[in-house]
C-alpha beads as a LAMMPS data file, in Angstrom:
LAMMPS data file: protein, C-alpha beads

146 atoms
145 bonds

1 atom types
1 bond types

-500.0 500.0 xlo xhi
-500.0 500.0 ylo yhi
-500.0 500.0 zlo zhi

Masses

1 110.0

Atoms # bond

1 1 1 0.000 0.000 0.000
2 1 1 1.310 2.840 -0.760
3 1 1 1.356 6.525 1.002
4 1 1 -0.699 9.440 -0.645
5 1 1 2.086 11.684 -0.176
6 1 1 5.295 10.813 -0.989
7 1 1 8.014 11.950 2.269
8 1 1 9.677 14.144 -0.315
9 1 1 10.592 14.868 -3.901
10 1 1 11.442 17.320 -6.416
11 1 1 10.926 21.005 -5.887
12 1 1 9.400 20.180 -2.224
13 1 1 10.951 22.803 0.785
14 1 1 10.706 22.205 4.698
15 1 1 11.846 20.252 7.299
16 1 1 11.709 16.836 5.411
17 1 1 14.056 17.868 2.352
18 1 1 16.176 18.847 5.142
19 1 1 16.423 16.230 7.128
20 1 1 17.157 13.783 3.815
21 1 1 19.442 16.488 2.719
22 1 1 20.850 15.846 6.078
23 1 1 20.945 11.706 6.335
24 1 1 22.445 11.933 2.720
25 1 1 25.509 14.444 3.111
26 1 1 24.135 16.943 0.791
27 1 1 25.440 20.465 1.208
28 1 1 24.362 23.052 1.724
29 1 1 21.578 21.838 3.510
30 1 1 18.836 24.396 2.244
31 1 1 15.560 22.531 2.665
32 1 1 14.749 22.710 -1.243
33 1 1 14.929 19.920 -3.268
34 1 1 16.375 20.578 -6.245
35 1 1 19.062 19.006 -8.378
36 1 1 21.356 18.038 -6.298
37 1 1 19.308 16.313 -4.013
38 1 1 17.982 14.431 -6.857
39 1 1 20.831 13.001 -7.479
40 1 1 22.137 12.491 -4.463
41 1 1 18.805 10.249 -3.958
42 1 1 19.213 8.672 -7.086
43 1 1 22.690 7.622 -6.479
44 1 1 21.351 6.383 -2.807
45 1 1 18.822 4.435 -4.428
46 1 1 20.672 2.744 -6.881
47 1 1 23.464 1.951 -4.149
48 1 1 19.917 0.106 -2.981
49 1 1 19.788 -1.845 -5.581
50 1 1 16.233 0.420 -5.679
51 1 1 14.406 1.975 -9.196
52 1 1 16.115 5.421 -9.123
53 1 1 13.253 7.604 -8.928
54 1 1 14.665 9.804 -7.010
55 1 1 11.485 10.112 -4.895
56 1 1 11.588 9.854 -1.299
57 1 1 9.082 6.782 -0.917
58 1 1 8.331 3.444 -0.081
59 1 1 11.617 1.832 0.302
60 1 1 13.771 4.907 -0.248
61 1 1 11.660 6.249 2.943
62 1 1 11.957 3.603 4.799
63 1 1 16.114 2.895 4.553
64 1 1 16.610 6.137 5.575
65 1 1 14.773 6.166 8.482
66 1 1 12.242 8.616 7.549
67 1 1 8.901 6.325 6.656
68 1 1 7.387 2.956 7.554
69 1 1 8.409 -0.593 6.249
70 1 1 6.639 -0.837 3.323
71 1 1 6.255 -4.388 3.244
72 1 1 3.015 -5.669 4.448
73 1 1 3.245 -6.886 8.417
74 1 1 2.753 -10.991 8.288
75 1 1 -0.212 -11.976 9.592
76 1 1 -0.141 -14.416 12.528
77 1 1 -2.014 -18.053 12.241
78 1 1 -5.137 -17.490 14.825
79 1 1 -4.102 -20.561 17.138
80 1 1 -6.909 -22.916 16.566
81 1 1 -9.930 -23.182 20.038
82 1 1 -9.077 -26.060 21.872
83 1 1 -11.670 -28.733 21.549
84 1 1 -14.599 -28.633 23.883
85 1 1 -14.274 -31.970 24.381
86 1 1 -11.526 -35.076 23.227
87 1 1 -10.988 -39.262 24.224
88 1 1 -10.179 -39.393 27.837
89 1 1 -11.959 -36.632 28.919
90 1 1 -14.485 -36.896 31.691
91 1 1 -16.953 -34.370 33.372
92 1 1 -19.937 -32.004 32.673
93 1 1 -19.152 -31.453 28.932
94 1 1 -18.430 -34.937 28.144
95 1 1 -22.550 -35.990 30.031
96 1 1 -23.353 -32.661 27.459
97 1 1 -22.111 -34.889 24.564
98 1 1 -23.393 -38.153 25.084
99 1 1 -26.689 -36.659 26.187
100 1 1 -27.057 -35.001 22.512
101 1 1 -25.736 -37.741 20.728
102 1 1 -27.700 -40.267 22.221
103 1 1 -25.225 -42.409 23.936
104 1 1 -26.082 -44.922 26.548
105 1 1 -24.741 -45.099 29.251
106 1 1 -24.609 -41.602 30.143
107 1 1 -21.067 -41.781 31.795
108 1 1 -19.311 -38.935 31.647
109 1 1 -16.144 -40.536 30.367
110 1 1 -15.561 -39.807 26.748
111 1 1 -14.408 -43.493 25.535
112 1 1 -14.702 -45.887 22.743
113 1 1 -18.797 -44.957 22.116
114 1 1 -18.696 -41.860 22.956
115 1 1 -15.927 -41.317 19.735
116 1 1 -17.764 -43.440 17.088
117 1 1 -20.657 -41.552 18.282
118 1 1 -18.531 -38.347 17.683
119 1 1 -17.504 -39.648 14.137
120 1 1 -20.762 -40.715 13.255
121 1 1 -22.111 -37.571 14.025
122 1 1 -19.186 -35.591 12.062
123 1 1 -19.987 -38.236 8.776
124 1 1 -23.590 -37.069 8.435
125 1 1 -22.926 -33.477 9.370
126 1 1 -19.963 -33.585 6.567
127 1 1 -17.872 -31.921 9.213
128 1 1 -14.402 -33.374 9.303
129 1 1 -14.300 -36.924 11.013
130 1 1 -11.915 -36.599 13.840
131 1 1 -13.470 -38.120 17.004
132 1 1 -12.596 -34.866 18.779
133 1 1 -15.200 -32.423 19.885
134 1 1 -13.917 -29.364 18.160
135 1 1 -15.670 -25.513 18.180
136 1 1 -17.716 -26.432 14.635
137 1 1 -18.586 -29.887 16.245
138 1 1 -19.985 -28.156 19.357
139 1 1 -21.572 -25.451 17.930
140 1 1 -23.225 -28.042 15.594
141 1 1 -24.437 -30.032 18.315
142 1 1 -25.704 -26.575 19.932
143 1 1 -23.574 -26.622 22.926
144 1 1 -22.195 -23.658 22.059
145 1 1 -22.570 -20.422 20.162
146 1 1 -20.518 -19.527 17.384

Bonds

1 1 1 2
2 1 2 3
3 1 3 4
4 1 4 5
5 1 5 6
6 1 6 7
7 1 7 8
8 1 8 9
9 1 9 10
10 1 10 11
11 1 11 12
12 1 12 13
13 1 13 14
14 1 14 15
15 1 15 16
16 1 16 17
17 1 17 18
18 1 18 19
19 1 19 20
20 1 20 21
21 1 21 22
22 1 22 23
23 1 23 24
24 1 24 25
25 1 25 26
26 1 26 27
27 1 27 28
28 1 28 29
29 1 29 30
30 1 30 31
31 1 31 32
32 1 32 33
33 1 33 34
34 1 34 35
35 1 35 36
36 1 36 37
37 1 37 38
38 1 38 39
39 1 39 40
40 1 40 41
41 1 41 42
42 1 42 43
43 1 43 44
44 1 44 45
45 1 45 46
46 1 46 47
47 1 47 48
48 1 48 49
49 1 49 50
50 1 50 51
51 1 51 52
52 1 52 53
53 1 53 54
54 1 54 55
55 1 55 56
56 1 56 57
57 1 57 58
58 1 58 59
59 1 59 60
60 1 60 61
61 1 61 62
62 1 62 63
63 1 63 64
64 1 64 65
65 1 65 66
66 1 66 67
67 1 67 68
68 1 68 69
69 1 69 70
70 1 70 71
71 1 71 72
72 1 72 73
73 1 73 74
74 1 74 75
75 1 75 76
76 1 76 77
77 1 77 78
78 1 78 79
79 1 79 80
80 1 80 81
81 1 81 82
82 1 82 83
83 1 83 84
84 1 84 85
85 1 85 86
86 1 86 87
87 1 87 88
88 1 88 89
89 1 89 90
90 1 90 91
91 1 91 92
92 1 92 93
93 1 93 94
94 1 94 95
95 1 95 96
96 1 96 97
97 1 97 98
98 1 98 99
99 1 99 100
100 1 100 101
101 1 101 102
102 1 102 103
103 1 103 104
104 1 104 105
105 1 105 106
106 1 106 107
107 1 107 108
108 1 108 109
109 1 109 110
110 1 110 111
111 1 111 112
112 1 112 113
113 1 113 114
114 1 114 115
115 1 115 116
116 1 116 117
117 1 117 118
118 1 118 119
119 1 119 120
120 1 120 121
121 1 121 122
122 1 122 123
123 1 123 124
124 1 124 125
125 1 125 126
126 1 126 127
127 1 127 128
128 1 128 129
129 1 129 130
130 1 130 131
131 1 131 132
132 1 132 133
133 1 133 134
134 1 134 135
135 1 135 136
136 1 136 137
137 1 137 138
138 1 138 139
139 1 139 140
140 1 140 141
141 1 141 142
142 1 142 143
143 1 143 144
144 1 144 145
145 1 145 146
């Protein structure tokens, strides 16, 4: 994405032309941005291995300490609910399960039926088959909201 403005360029005056005037050695340091500023951001950029636009942008900006990273910020994976309820489990959520599923007995424990009852349930709800009470599984079974 790039900035509407770029931080500075040709026949700009103020503060920024003076501070890249500055960061690239450029004498006198007038605050106008005329030839010789040009080229001394040209000659910066290419150094860069950059297009020399000589436009204080993007990259350019960025290098000399003046703008943001223009590169986009990774996103980070979303670390995935834990499961409301797995094998091995026992309690309050596992009786929640077996009650809605139809299990008998109604133990508590989440064993061998209380998986195939799982699985069977994920087959015919075309969720993926896992045996594991996930956040789609649960919500699916309406014990909780989405």
């Amino acid at each position: 994405m790039r900035s509407a403005r770029p931080y500075a360029r040709l026949n700009d005056t103020g503060v920024h032309v003076r501070i890249v005037q500055t960061k690239l050695g450029v004498r006198p340091v007038s605050g106008f941005f005329g030839a010789k500023t040009l080229a001394a951001v040209k000659a910066y950029q290419q150094r860069l291995g950059l297009r020399p636009t000589g436009v204080v942008e993007g990259w350019t900006a960025y290098r000399l300490g003046v703008g943001p990273n223009p590169s986009p910020k990774p996103v980070k994976p979303v670390a995935p609910a834990p499961p409301y309820a797995k094998p091995g489990d026992s309690g309050a959520r596992v009786v929640a399960v077996q009650s809605r599923l139809g299990v008998k007995p109604v133990s508590g424990f989440y064993g061998t039926r209380t998986t195939a009852a799982v699985r069977a349930y994920q087959a015919h709800a075309h969720l993926p088959v896992t045996g594991i009470v996930d956040h789609t599984t649960a919500v699916r079974l309406g014990l909780v909201r989405s």
